[in-house]
N, CA, C and O atoms as a DFTB+ gen file, in Angstrom:
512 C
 N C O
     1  1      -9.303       8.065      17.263
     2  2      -8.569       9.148      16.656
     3  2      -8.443       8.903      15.150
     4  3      -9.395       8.591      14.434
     5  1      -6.923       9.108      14.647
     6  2      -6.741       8.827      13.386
     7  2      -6.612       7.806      12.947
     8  3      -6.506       6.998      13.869
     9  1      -6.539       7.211      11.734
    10  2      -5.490       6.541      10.715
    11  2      -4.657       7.337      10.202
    12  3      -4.728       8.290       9.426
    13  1      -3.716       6.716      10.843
    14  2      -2.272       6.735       9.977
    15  2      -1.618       6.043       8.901
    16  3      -1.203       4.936       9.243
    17  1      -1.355       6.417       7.471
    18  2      -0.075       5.746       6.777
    19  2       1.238       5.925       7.489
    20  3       1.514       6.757       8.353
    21  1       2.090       4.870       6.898
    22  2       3.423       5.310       7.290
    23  2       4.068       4.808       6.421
    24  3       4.123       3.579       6.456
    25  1       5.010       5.719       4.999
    26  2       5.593       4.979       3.648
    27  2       6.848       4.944       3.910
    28  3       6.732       6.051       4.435
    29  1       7.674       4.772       4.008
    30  2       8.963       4.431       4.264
    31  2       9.750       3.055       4.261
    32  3       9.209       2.085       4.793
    33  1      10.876       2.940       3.743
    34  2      11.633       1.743       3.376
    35  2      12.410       1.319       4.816
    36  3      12.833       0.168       4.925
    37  1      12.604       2.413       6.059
    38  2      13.380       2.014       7.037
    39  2      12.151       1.859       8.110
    40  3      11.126       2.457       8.436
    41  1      12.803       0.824       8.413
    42  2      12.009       0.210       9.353
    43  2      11.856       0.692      10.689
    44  3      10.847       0.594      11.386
    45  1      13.181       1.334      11.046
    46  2      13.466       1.871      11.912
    47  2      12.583       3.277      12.126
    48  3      11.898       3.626      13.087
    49  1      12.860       3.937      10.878
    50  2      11.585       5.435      11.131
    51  2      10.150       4.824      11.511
    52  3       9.571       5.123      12.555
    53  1       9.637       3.935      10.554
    54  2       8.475       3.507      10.315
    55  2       8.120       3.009      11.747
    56  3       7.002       2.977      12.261
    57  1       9.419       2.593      12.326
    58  2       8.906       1.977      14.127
    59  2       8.722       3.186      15.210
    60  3       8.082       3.196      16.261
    61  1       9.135       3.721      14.881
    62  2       9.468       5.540      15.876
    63  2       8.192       6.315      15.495
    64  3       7.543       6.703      16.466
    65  1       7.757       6.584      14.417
    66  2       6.745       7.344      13.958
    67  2       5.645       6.332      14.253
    68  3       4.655       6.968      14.616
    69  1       5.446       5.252      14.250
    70  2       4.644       4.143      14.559
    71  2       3.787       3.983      16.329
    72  3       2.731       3.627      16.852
    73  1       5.511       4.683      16.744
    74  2       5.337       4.371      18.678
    75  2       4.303       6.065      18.793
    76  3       3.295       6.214      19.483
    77  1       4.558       6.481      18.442
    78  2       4.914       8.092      18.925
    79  2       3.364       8.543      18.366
    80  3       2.673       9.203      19.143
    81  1       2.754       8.152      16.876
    82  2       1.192       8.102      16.785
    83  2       0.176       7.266      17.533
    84  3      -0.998       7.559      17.760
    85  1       0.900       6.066      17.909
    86  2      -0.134       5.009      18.659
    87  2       0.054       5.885      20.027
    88  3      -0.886       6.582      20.410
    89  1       0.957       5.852      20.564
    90  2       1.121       7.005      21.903
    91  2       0.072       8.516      22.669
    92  3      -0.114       8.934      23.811
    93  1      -0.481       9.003      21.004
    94  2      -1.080       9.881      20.524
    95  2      -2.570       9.240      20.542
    96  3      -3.648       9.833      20.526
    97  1      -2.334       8.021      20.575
    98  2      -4.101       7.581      20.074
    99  2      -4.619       7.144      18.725
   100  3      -5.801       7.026      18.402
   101  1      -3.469       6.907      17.937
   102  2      -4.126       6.987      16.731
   103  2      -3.865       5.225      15.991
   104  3      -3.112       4.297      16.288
   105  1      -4.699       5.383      15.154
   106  2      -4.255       3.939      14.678
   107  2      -3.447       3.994      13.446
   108  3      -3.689       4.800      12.547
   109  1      -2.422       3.079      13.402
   110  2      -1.437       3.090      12.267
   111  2      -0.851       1.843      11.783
   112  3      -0.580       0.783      12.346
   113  1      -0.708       2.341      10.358
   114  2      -0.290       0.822       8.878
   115  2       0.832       1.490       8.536
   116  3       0.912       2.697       8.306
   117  1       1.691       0.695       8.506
   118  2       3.186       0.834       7.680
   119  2       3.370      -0.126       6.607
   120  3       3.137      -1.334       6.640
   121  1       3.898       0.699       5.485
   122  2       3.877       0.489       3.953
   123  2       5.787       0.333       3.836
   124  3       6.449       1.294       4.228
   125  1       6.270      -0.505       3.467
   126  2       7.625      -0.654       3.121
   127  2       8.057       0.248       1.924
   128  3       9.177       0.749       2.020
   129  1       7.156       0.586       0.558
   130  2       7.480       1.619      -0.189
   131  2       5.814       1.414      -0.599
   132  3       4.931       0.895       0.083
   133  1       5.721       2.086      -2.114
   134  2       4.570       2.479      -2.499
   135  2       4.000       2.062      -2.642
   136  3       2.836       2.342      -2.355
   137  1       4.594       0.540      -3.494
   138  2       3.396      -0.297      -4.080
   139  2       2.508      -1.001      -2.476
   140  3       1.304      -1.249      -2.548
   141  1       3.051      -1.170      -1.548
   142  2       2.763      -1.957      -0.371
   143  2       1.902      -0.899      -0.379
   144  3       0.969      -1.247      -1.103
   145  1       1.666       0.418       0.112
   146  2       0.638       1.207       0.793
   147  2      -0.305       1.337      -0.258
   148  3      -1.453       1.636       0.070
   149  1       0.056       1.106      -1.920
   150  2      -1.445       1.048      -2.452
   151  2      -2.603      -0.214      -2.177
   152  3      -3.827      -0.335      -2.122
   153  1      -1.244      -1.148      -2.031
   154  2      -1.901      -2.324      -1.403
   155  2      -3.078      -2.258       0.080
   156  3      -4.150      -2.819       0.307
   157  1      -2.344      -1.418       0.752
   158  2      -3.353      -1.084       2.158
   159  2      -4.630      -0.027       1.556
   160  3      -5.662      -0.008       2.227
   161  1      -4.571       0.763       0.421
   162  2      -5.341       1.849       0.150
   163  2      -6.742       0.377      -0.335
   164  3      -7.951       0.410      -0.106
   165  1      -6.143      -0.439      -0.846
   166  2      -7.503      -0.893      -1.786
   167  2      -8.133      -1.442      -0.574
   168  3      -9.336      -1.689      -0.658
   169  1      -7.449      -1.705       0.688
   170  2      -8.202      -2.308       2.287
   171  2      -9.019      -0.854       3.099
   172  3     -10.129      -0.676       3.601
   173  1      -8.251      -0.321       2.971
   174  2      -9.061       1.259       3.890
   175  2      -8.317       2.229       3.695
   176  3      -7.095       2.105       3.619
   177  1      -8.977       3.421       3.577
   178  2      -8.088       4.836       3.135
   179  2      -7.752       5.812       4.454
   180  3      -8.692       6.408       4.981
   181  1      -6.748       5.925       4.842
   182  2      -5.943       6.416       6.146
   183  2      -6.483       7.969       5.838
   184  3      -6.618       8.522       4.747
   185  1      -6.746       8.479       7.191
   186  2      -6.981       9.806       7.561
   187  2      -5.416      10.635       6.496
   188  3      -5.519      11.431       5.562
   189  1      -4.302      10.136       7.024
   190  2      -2.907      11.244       7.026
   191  2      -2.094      10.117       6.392
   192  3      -2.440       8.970       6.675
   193  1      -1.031      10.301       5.550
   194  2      -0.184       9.366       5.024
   195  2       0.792      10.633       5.138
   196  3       0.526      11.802       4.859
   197  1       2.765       9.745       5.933
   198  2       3.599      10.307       5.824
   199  2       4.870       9.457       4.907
   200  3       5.436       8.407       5.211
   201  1       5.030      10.155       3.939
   202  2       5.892       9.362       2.639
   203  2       7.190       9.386       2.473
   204  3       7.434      10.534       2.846
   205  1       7.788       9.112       2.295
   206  2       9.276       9.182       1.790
   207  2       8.881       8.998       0.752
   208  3       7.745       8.703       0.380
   209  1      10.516       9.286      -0.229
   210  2      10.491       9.744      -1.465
   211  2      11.188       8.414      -2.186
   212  3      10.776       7.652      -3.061
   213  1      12.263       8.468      -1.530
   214  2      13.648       7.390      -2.413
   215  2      13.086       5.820      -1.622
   216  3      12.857       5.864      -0.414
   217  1      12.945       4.834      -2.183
   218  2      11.979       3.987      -1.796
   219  2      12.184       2.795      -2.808
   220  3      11.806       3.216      -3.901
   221  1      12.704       1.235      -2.946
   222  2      12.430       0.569      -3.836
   223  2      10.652       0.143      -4.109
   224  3       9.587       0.272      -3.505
   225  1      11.137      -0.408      -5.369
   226  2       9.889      -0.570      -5.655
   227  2       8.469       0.375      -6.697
   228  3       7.951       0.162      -7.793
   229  1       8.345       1.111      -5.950
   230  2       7.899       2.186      -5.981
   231  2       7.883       3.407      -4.992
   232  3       7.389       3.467      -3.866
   233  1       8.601       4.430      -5.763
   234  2       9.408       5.871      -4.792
   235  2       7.553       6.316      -4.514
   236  3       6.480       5.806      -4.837
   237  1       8.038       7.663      -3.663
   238  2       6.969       8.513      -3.033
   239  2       6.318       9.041      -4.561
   240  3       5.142       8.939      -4.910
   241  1       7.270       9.535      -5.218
   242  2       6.686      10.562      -6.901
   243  2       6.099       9.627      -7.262
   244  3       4.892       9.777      -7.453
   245  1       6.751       8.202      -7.516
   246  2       5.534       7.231      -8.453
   247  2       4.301       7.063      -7.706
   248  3       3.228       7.075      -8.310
   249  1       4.363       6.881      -6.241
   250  2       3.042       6.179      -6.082
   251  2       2.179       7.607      -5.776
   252  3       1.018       7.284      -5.523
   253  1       2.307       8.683      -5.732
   254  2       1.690      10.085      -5.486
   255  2       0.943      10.044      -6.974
   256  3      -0.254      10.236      -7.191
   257  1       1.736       9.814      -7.701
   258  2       1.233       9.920      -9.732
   259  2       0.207       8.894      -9.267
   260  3      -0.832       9.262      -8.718
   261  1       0.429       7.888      -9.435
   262  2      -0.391       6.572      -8.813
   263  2      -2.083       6.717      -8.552
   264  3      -3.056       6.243      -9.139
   265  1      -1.951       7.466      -7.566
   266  2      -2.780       7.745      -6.494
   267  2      -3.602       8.734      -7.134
   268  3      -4.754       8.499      -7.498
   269  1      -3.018       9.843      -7.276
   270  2      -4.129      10.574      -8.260
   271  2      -4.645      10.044      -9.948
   272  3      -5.282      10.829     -10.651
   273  1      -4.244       8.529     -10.486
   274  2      -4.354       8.386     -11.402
   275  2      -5.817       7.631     -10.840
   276  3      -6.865       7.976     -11.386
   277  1      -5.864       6.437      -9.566
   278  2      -6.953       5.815      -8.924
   279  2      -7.550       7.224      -8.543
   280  3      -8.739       7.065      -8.820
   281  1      -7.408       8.566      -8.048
   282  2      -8.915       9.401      -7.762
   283  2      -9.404       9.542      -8.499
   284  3     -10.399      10.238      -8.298
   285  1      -9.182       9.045      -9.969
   286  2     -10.295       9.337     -10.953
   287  2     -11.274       8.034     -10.403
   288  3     -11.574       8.178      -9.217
   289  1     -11.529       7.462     -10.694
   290  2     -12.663       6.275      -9.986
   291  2     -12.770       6.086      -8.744
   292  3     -13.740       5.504      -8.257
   293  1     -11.403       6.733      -7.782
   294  2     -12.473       6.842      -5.747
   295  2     -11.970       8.444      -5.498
   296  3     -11.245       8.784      -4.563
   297  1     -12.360       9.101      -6.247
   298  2     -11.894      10.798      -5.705
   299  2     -11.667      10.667      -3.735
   300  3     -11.144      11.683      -3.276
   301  1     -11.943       9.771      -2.867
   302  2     -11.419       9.827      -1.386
   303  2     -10.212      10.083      -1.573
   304  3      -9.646      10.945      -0.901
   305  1      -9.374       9.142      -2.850
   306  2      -7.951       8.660      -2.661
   307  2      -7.440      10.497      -2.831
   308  3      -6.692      11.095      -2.058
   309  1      -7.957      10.929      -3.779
   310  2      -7.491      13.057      -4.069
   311  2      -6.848      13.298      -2.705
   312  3      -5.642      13.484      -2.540
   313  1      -7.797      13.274      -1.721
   314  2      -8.323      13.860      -0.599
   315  2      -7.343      13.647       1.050
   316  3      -7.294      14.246       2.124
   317  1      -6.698      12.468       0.446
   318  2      -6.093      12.338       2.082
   319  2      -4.949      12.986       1.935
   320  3      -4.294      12.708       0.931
   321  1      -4.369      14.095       2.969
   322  2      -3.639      14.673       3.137
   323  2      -2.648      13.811       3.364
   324  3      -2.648      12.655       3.789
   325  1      -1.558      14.748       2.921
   326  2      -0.058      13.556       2.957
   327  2       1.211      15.021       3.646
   328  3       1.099      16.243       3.552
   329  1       2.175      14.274       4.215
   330  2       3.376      15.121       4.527
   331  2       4.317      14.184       3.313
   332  3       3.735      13.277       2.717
   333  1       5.568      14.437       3.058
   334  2       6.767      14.217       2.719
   335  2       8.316      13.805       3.821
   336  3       9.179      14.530       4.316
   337  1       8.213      13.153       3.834
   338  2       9.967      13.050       4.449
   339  2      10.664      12.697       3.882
   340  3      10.386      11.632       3.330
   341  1      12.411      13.467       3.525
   342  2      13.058      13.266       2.583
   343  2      14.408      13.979       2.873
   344  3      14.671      15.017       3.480
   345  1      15.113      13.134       2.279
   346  2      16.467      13.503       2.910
   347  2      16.906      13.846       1.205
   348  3      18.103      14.121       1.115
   349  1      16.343      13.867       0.202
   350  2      16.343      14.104      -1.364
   351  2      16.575      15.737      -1.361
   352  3      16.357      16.450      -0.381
   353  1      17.049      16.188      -2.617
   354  2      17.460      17.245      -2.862
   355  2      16.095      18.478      -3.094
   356  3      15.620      18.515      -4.230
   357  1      15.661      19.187      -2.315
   358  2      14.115      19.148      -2.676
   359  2      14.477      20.996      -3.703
   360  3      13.656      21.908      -3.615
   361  1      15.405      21.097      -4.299
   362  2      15.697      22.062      -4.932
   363  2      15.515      21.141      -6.791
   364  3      15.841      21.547      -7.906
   365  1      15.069      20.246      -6.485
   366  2      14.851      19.313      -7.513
   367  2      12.940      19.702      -8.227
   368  3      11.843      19.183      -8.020
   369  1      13.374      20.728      -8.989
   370  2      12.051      21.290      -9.454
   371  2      10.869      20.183      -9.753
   372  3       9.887      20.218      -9.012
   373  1      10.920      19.174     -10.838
   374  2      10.097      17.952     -10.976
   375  2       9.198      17.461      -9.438
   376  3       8.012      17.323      -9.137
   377  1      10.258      17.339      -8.873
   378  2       9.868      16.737      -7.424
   379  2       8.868      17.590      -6.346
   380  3       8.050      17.083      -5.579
   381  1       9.168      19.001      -6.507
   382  2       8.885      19.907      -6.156
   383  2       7.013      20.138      -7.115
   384  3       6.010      20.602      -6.575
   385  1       7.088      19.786      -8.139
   386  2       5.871      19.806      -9.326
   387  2       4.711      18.397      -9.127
   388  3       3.500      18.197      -9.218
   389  1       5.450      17.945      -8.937
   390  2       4.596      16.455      -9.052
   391  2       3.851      16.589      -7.433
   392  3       2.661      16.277      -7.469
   393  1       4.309      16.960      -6.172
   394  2       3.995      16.897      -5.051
   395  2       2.728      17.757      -4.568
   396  3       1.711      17.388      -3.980
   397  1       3.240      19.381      -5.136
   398  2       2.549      20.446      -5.316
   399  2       1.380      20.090      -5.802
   400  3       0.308      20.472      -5.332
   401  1       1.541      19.138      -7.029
   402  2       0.113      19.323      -7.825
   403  2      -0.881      18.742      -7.104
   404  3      -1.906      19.383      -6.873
   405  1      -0.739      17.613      -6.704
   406  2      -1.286      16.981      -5.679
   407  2      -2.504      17.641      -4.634
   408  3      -2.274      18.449      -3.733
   409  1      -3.557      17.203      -4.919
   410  2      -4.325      17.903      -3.532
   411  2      -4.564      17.557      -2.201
   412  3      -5.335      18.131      -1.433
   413  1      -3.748      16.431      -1.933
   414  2      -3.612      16.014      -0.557
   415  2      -2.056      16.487      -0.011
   416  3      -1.717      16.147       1.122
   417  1      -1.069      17.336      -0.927
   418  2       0.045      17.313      -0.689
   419  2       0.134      18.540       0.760
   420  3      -0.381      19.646       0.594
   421  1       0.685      18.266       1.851
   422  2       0.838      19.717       2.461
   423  2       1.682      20.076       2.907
   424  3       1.353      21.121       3.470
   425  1       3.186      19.791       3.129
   426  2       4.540      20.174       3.435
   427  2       5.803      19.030       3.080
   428  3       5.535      17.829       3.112
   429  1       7.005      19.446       2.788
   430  2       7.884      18.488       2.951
   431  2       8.450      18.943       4.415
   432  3       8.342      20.116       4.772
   433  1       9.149      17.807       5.365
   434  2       9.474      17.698       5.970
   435  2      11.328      17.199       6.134
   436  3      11.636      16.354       5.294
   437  1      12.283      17.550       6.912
   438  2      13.384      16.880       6.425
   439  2      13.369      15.423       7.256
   440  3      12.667      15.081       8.207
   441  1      14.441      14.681       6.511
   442  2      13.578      13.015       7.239
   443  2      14.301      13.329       8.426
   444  3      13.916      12.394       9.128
   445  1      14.971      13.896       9.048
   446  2      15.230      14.158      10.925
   447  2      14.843      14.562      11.397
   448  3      15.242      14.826      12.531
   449  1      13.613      14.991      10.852
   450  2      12.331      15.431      11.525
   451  2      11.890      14.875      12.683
   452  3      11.108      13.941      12.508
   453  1      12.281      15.301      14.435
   454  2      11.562      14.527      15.173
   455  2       9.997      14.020      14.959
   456  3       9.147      14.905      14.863
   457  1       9.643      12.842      14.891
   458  2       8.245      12.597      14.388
   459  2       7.087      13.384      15.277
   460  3       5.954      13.489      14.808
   461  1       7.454      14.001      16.744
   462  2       6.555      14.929      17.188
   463  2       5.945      16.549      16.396
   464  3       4.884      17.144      16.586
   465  1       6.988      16.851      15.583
   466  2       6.811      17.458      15.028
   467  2       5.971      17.571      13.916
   468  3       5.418      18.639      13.656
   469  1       5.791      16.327      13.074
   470  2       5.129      15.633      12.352
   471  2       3.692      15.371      12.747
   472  3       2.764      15.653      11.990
   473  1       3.530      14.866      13.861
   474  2       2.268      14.454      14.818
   475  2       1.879      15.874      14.686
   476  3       1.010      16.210      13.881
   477  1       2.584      16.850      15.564
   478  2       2.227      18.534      15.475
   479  2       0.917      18.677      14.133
   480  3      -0.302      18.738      14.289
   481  1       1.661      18.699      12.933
   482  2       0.758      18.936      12.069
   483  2       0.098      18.053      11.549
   484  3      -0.531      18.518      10.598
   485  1      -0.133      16.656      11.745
   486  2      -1.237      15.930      11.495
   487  2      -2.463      16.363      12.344
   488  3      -3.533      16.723      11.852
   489  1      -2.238      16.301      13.448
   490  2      -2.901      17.213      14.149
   491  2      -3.828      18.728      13.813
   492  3      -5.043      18.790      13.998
   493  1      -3.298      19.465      13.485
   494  2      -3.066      20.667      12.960
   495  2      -4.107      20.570      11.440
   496  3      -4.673      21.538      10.934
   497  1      -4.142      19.461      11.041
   498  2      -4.272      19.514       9.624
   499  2      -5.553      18.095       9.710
   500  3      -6.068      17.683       8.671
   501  1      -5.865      17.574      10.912
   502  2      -7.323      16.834      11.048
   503  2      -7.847      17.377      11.853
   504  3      -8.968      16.903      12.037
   505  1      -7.560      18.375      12.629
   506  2      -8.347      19.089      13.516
   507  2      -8.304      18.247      14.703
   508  3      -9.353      18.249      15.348
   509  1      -7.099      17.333      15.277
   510  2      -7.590      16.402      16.739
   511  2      -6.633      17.168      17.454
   512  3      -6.469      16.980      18.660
C-alpha cells in the first residue's frame, strides 16, 4: 500500500494514527516535529504526510517553507500530498497562506479528528 508520514509532537496521536494506517495496510514513520521528518525525507519520500502545526523544534509552517525550499533540487519533495492537524486558530491568515501555497497541501483537519477519517482521504487522494 502506502507510506505514511506521521508529524506530530504527541506520541499518543502519532500511536493511534500509526495503529489505524498499519491496520489499513500501509506502511508508516513517525516524526516527533519537523526537523525529525526532514530527517526521514533525506531516507525515503512517503506517499501522504499528516502534520501538525504547533510542534518544538520545528512547527508544521517551518518545515512546509522547508520542504518547498529542498523541491527546488528534488521537485518529488513539491509533490507529496500532506493533510494538517491542528488544534491552532486556523482563522490565522499567514497560516492559512503558507499551507495553501504549497502544492502538496490538501485540507486542514481539526486534531480530534478520528484518524479514520483521515485514512478516508488519504485514500481518496492516492487512489487505494
Amino acid at each position: 500500500m502506502a507510506k505514511i508520514l506521521i508529524v506530530d509532537d504527541e506520541p499518543t496521536i502519532r500511536e493511534l494514527f500509526r495503529y489505524v494506517f498499519e491496520e489499513s495496510g500501509h506502511e508508516v514513520a513517525q516524526a516527533e516535529n519537523g526537523r525529525c521528518a526532514l530527517d526521514i525525507l533525506k531516507e525515503d519520500i512517503p506517499d501522504f504526510i499528516i502534520l501538525d502545526i504547533a510542534m518544538p523544534e520545528m512547527s508544521g509552517k517551518e518545515f512546509v517553507l522547508e520542504l518547498g525550499r529542498r523541491a527546488v533540487r528534488n521537485p518529488r519533495l513539491a509533490k507529496i500530498p500532506f493533510v494538517v492537524m491542528t488544534g491552532e486558530d486556523l482563522m490565522e491568515m499567514e497560516l492559512n497562506r503558507v499551507f495553501a501555497a504549497s502544492p502538496g497541501f490538501i485540507c486542514f483537519f481539526p486534531k480530534m479528528t478520528p484518524p479514520e477519517k483521515v485514512l478516508e482521504k488519504a485514500a481518496e487522494v492516492l487512489g487505494v
